[in-house]
C-alpha positions in Angstrom: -21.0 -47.7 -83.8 -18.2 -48.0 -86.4 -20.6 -47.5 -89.0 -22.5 -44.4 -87.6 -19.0 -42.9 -87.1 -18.1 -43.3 -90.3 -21.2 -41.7 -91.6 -21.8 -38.6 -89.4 -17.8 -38.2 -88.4 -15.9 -39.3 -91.7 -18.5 -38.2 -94.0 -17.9 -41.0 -96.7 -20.5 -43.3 -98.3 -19.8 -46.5 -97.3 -21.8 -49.4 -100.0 -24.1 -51.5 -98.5 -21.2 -54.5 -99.3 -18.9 -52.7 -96.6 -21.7 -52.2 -93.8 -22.4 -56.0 -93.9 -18.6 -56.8 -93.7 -18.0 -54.7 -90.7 -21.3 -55.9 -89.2 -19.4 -59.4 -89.4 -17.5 -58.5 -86.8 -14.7 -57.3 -88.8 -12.8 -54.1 -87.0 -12.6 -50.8 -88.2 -9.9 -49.7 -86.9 -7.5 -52.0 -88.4 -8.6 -52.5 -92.0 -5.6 -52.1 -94.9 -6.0 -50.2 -97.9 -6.6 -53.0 -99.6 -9.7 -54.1 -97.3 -11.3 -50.8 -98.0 -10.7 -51.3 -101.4 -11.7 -54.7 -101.9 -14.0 -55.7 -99.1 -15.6 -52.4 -97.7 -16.1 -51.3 -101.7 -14.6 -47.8 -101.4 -13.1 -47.4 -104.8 -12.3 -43.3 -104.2 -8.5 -43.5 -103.6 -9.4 -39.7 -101.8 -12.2 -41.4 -99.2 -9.6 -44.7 -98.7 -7.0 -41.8 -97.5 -9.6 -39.6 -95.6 -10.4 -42.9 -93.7 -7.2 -43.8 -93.2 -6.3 -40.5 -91.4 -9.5 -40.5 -89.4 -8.4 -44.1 -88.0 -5.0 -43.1 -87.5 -6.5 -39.8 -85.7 -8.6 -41.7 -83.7 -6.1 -44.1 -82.3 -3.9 -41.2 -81.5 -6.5 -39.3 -79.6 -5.4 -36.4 -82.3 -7.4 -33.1 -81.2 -6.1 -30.9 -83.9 -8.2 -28.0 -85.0 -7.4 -29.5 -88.9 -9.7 -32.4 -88.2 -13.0 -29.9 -87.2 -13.1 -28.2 -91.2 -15.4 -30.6 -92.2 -15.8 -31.0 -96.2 -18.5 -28.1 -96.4 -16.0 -25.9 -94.7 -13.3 -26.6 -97.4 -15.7 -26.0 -100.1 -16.3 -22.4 -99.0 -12.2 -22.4 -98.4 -12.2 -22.9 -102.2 -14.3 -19.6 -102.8 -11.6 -17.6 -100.7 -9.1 -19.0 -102.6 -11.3 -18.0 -105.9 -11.2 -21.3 -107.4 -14.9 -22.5 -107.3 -14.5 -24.6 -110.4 -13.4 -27.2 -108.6 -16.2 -27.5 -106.1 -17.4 -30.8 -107.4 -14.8 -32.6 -107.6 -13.7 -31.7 -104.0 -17.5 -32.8 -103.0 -17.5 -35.5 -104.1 -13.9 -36.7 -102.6 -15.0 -35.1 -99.2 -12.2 -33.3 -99.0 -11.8 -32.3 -94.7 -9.8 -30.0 -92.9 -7.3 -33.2 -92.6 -7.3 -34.7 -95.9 -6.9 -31.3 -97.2 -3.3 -30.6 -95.0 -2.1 -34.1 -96.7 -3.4 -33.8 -99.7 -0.2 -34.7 -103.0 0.5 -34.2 -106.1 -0.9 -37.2 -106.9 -4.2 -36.3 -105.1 -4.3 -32.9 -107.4 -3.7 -34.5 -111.0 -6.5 -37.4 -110.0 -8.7 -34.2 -109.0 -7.8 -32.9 -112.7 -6.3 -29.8 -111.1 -3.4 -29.7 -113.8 -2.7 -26.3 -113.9 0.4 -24.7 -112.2 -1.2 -21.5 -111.3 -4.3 -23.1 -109.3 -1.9 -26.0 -107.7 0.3 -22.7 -106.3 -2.5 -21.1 -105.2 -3.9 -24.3 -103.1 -0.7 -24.8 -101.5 0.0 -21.2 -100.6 -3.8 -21.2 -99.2 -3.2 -24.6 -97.2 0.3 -22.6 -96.0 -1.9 -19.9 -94.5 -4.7 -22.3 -93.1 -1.9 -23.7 -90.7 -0.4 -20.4 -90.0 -4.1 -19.4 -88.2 -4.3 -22.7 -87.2 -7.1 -23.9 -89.2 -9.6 -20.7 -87.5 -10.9 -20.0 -91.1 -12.6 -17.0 -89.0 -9.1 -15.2 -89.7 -9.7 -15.3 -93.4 -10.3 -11.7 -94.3 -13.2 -11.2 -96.7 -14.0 -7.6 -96.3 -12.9 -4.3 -95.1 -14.7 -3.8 -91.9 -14.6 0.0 -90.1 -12.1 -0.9 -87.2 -9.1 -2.3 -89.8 -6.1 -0.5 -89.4 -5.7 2.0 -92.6 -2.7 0.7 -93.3 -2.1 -2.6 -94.6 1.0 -4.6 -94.2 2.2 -8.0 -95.6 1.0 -10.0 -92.7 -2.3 -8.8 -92.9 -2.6 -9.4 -96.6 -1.6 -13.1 -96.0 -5.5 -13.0 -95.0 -7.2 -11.5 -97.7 -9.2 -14.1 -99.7 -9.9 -13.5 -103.3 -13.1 -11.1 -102.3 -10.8 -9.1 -100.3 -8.5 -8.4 -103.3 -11.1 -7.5 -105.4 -12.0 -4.7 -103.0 -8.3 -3.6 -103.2 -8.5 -3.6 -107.0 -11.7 -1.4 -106.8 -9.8 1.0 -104.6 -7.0 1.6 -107.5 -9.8 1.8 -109.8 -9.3 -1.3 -112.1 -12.5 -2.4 -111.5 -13.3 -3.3 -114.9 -10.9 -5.7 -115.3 -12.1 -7.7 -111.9 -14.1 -10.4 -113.9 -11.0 -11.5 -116.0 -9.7 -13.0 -112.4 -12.8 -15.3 -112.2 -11.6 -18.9 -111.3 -7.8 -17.6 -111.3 -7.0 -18.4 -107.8 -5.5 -15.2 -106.8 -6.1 -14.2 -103.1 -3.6 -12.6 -100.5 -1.5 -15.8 -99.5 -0.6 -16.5 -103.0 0.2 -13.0 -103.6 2.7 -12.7 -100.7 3.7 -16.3 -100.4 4.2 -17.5 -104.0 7.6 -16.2 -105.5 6.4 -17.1 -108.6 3.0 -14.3 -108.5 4.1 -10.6 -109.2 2.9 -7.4 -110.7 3.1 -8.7 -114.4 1.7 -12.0 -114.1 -1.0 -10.5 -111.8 -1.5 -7.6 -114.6 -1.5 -10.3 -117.3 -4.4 -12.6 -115.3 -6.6 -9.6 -115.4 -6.1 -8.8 -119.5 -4.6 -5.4 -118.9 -3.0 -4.9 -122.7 0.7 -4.3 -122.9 -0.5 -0.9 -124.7 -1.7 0.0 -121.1 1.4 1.2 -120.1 1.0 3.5 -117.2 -1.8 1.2 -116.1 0.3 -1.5 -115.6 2.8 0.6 -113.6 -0.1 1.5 -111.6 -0.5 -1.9 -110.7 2.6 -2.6 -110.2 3.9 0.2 -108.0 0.5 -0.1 -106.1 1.1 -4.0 -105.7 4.9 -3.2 -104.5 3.8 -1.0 -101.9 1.0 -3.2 -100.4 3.7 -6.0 -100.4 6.3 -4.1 -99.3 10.3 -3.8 -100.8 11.6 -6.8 -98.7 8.5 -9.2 -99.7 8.9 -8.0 -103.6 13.2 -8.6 -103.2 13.1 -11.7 -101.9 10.9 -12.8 -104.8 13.2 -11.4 -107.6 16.2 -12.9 -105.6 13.8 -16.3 -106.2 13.3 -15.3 -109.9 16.5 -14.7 -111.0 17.6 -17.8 -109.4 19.3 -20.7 -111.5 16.4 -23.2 -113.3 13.6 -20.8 -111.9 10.5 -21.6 -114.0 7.8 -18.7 -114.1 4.0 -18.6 -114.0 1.8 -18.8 -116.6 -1.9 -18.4 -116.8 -1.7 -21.4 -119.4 1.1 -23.7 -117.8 0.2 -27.0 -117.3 1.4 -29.9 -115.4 1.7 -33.5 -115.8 2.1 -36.6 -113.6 5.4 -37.5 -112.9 6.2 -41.5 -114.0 8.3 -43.0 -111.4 10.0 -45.7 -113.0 11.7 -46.3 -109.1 11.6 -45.3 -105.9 14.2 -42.8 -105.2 13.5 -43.2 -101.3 16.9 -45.2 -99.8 16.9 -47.9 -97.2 19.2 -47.6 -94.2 20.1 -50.5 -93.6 18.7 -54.1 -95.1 16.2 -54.7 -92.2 14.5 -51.6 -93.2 11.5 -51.3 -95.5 11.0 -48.7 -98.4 8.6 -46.5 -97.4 7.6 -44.1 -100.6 7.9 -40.3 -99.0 4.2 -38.9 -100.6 5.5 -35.4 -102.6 2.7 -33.0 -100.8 1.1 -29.9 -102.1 2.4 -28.1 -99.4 5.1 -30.1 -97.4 4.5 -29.9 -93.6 7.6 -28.6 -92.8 7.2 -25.4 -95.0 7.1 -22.5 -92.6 6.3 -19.2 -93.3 9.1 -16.5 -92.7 7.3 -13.7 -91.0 10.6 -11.2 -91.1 9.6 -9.9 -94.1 6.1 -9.9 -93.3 5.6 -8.1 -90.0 6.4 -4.8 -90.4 4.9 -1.8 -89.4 3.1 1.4 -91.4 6.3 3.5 -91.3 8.8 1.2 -92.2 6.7 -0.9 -94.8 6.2 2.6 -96.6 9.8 3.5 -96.1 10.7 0.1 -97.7 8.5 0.5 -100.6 9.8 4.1 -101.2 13.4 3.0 -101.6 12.4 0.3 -104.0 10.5 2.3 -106.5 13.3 4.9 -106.7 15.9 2.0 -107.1 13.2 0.7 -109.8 12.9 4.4 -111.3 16.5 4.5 -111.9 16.6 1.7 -114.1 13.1 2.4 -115.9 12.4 5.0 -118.3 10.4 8.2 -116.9 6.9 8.6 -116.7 7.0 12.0 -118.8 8.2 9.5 -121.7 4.7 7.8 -121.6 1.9 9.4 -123.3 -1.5 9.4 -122.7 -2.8 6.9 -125.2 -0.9 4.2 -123.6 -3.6 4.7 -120.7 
């Protein structure tokens, strides 16, 4: 039994080693780390974690929709988000709906995900996973004829990558769609990410500087599908002390711990290291900002891109070659 649930429930090859040592009448269900490692042969530190939070779901009688996204699931997930380059290597970890809510830092950089931009986006996509409650039915690929014509923040949270394309189509900047290939970009890192605006999104799609009123374009048309309070709260975020902006280029590297930070409480209390995830599961999702209807959203956006016009110089200063 142990061994058929690990193969059609946890979905992780097991060696032929680690059958014959449970078949010895060892139990499943309360094997360390180190006894998968060592006696049950799974070297993957990804399937030693996946098991360990089956086991632990098991023994809690844990019904959470998280733990039905199986690993094929999560691999189309990774399309929405548009980061299929990193189909394999979540394959072969068998990434699930679980693993994938507890997935670290650590768990990224041994996935080779290094860059800052694609981390962001796989955070803000696991933020708006748990915000429909792992129903990757709510993911929003395409217009369909009974969407509202108006869009507003909290529907945009939904849009996967396809569904921003569409947008980008609609503001005629179809040409420069294929420069977003692998980028990452879909609707929950555009609204959730303080870190993703106009420019950056403008620079991910090679839109030259030159392309002045292009750009403008883009970014007035990004402001008012966000909406003024979504696009203030993330310059209040930028102009913050120590705030460190996106690049399509920035990198990241593993962090060397040379101790644990974590304190005891007393001396009868054991360290326990506190695992730096992704996305922390205590990181909500402020829906103020967000739900807002038609009228007011365009209201909003109005009284930003006057404020914005009053500090920018006018259009009639542009000229057409910019374009």
């Amino acid at each position: 039994m142990a061994i058929q649930w690990l193969e059609e429930d946890v979905q992780i090859p097991v060696p032929h080693t680690g059958k014959a040592w449970l078949r010895n009448g060892h139990a499943l269900f309360s094997v360390t780390s180190h006894d998968m490692e060592k006696e049950m042969g799974i070297s993957h530190p990804i399937h030693r974690k996946k098991l360990t939070l089956a086991i632990n779901a098991k023994k809690d009688k844990d019904t959470q929709p998280m733990g039905k996204l199986d690993y094929l699931l999560v691999l189309r997930w990774l399309d929405d988000l548009n980061l299929p380059q990193y189909k394999d290597a979540f394959a072969d970890a068998r990434i699930d709906g679980r693993t994938l809510n507890f997935l670290t830092t650590d768990d990224l950089f041994y996935l080779k995900i290094t860059n800052a931009l694609h981390q962001a986006s796989i955070k803000r996509g696991i933020q708006v996973l748990r915000e429909c409650n792992f129903d990757m039915s709510r993911i929003k690929r395409r217009t369909a004829p009974n969407d509202p014509t108006s869009e507003s923040p909290l529907t945009v949270l939904y849009w996967s990558s396809q569904r921003v394309m569409e947008w980008l189509e609609l503001l005629d900047l179809a040409e420069y769609q294929p420069s977003l290939r692998g980028c990452g970009v879909h609707g929950g890192l555009m609204v959730l990410e303080d870190r993703f605006n106009a420019e950056l999104l403008a620079e991910l799609m090679s839109i030259p500087q030159s392309k002045t009123l292009l750009r403008r374009h883009l970014s007035k048309s990004f402001t008012e599908l966000l909406g003024g309070e979504v696009i203030r709260l993330k310059r209040a975020a930028q102009a913050a002390p120590g705030f460190v902006s996106l690049s399509p280029q920035l990198k990241l590297k593993p962090v060397r711990r040379a101790f644990s930070l974590v304190r005891k409480r007393s001396k009868s209390d054991a360290v326990v290291e506190v695992p730096d995830y992704i996305c922390p599961p205590d990181l909500k999702i402020d829906r103020t900002a967000l739900d807002l209807s038609p009228i007011q959203l365009r209201k909003d956006s109005s009284t930003l891109s006057r404020e914005d016009n009053c500090d920018s110089p006018s259009l009639n200063s542009l000229t057409l070659t910019t374009v």
